[in-house]
C-alpha positions as CSV (number, residue, x, y, z in Angstrom):
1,X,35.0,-80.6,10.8
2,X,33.7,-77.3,12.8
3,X,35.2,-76.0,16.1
4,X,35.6,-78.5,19.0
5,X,34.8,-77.7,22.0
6,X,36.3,-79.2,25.3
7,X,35.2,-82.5,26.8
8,X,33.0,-81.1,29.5
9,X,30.9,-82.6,32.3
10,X,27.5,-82.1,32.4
11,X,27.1,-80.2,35.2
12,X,29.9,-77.7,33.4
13,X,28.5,-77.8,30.9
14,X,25.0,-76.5,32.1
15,X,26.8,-73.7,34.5
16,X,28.6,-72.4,31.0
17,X,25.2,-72.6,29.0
18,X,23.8,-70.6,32.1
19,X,26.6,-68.1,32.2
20,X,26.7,-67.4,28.3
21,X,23.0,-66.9,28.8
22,X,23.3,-64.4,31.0
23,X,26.2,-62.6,29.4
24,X,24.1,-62.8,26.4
25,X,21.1,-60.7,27.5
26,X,23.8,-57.8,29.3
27,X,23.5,-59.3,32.7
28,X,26.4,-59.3,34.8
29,X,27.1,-62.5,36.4
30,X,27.3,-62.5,40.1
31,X,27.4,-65.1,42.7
32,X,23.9,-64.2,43.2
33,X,22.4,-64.2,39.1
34,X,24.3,-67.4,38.5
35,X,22.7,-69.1,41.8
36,X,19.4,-67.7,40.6
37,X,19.8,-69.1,37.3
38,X,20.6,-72.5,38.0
39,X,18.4,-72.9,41.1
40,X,21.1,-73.1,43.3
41,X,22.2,-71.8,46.9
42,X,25.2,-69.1,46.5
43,X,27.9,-71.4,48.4
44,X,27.1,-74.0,45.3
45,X,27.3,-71.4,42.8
46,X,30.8,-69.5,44.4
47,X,31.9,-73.2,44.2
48,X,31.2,-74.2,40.9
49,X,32.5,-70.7,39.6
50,X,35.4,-71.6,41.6
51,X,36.2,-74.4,39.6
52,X,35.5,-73.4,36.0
53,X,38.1,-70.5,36.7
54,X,40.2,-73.7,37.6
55,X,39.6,-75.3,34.5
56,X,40.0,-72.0,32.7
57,X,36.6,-71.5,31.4
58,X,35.6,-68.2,32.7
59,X,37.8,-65.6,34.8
60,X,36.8,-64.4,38.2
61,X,36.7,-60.8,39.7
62,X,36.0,-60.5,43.3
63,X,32.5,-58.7,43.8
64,X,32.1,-58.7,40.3
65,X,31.1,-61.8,39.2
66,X,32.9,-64.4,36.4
67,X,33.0,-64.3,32.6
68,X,33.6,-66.5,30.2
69,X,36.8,-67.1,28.5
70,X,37.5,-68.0,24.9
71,X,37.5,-71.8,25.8
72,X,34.5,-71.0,28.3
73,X,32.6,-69.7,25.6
74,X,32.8,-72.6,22.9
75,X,32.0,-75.2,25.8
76,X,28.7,-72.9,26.2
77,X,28.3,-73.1,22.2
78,X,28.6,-76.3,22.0
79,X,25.8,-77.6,24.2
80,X,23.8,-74.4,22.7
81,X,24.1,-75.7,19.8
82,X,23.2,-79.5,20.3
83,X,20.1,-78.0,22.5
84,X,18.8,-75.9,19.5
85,X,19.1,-78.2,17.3
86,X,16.9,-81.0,19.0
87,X,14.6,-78.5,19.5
88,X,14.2,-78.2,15.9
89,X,13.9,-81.5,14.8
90,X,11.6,-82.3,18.0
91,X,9.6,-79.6,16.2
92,X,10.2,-80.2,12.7
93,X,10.3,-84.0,12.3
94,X,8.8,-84.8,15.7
95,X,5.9,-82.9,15.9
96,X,6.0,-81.8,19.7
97,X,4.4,-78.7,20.8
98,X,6.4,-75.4,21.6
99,X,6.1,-75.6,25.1
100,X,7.7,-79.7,25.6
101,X,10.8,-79.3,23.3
102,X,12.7,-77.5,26.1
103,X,12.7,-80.1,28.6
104,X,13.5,-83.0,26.6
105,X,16.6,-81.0,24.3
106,X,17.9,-80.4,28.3
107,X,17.8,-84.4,28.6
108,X,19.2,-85.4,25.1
109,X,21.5,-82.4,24.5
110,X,24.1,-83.7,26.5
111,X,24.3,-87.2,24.9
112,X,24.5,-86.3,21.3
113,X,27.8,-87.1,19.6
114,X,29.4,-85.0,16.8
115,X,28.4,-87.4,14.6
116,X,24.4,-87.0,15.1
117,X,25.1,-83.8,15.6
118,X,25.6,-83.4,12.0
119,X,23.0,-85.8,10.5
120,X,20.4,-84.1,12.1
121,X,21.8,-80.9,10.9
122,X,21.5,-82.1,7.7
123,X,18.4,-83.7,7.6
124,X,16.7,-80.7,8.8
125,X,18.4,-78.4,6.1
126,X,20.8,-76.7,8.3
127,X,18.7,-74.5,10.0
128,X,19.9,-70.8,11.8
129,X,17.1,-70.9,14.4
130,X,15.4,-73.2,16.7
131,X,11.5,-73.1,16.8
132,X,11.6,-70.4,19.5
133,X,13.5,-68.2,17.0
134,X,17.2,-67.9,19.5
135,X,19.7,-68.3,16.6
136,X,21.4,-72.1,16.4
137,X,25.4,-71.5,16.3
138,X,26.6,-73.2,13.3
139,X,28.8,-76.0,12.8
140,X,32.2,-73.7,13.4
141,X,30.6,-72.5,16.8
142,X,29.7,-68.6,15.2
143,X,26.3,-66.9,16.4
144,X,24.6,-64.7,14.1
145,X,23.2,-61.6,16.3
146,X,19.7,-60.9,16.3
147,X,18.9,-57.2,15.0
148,X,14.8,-58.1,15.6
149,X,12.9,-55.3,17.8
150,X,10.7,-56.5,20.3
151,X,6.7,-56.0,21.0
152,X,7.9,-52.6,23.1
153,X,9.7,-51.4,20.4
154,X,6.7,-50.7,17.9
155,X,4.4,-47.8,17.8
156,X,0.9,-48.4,17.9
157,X,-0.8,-49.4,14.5
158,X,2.8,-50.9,13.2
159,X,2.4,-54.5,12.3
160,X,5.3,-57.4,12.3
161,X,5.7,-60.8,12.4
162,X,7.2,-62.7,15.7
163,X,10.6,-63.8,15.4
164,X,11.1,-65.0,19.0
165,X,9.7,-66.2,22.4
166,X,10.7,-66.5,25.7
167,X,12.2,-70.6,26.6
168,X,12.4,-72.8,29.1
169,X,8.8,-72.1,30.6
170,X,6.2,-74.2,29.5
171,X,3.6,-72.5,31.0
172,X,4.1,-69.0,29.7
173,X,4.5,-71.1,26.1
174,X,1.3,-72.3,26.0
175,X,-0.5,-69.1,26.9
176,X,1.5,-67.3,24.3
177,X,0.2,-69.8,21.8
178,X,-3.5,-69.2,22.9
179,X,-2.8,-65.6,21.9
180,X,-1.5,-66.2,18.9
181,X,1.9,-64.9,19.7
182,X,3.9,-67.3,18.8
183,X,7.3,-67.6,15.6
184,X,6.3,-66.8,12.9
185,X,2.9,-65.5,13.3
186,X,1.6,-61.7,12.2
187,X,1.2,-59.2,15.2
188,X,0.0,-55.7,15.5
189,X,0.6,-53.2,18.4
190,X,-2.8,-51.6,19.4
191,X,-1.9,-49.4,22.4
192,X,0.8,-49.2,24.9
193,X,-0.4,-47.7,28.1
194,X,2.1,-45.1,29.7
195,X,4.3,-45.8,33.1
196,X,5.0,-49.5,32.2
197,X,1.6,-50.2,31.6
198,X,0.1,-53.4,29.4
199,X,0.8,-53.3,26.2
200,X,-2.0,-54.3,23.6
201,X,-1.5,-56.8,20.9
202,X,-4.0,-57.8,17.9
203,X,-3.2,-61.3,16.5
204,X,-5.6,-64.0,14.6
205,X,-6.7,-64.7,18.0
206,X,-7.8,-61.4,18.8
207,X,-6.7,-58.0,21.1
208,X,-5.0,-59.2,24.3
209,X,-3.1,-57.1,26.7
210,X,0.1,-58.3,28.1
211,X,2.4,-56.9,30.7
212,X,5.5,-54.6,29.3
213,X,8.1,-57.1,30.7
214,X,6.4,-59.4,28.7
215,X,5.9,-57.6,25.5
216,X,9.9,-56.7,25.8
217,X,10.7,-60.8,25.7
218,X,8.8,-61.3,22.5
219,X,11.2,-60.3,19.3
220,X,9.2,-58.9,16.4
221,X,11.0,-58.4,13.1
222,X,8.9,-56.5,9.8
């Protein structure tokens, strides 16, 4: 049996997922970033921090935001983890498109029990990745950090294969698959234009220039 995580509500549970999320790309969680990210006003947010530092499952600094603690941070895990992995077999057994997966893995993610937690890990071979490439903590809650560059990092003329796009916006999904750019597929950097300029792509679709903030949310690995 892997790592339990606390019995969580669903609104906790989603705060934690948004916090870890955060913490996970070096952002530091204020009042402010944690409203943003859930779409919230700031009085919601300062309250909802208010009471996961009650239930001890992050720790608050005034003007500085909250972080996870160690029980924070296997709540977040867990619902990671159930997420990524219906994304997967949405995918895998399925057959749904990058860009719906997202939105029904936030309705279902939250229902799954331990138990069909595990079958489905199973039946889909245990995988380490969910089809957007963000790594699926295994069953004992452990992540395994990404070392993949992204489209930025390349010099012009280097080829690589994507390893991982942007989730959660179906939009932006579908356009990245009408390039090309999508897991898995072969991508070369053509030309980066200087002072954040676009950044030029050839994939089996063809040369397309994309915005720099863009091309630094798409992983790459060779």
């Amino acid at each position: 049996m892997g790592t339990k995580a606390p019995d969580l509500t669903v609104a906790v549970q989603d705060y934690l997922k948004g916090i870890y999320t955060l913490e996970s790309v070096g952002e530091r969680v204020t009042t402010s970033a944690l409203a943003g990210r859930m779409g919230v006003s700031a009085p919601s947010a300062t309250a909802m921090a208010k009471r996961l530092a009650d239930l001890g499952l992050v720790e608050r600094a005034p003007y500085r935001g909250v972080a996870l603690t160690e029980e924070g941070r296997l709540g977040a895990l867990e619902v990671l983890r159930h997420h990524r992995l219906l994304e997967r077999y949405l995918v895998d057994r399925l057959g749904l498109s990058l860009d719906q997966v997202h939105a029904e893995a936030e309705l279902l993610e939250h229902a799954l029990s331990e138990e069909l937690e595990a079958k489905i890990d199973a039946e889909l071979g245990f995988p380490t990745h969910d089809p957007h490439g963000d790594p699926i903590p295994d069953s004992e809650l452990r992540v395994v950090a990404g070392r993949d560059r992204t489209l930025v990092d390349l010099e012009p003329g280097e080829r690589a294969s994507v390893s991982r796009v942007p989730d959660g916006d179906p939009e932006l999904l579908r356009y990245l698959a009408e390039l090309g750019l999508v897991p898995g597929s072969g991508v070369e950097v053509v030309s980066q234009a200087p002072f954040a300029g676009p950044v030029t792509v050839r994939t089996d679709r063809g040369d397309h220039a994309i915005s720099q903030e863009l091309a630094d949310r798409i992983a790459a690995s060779s």
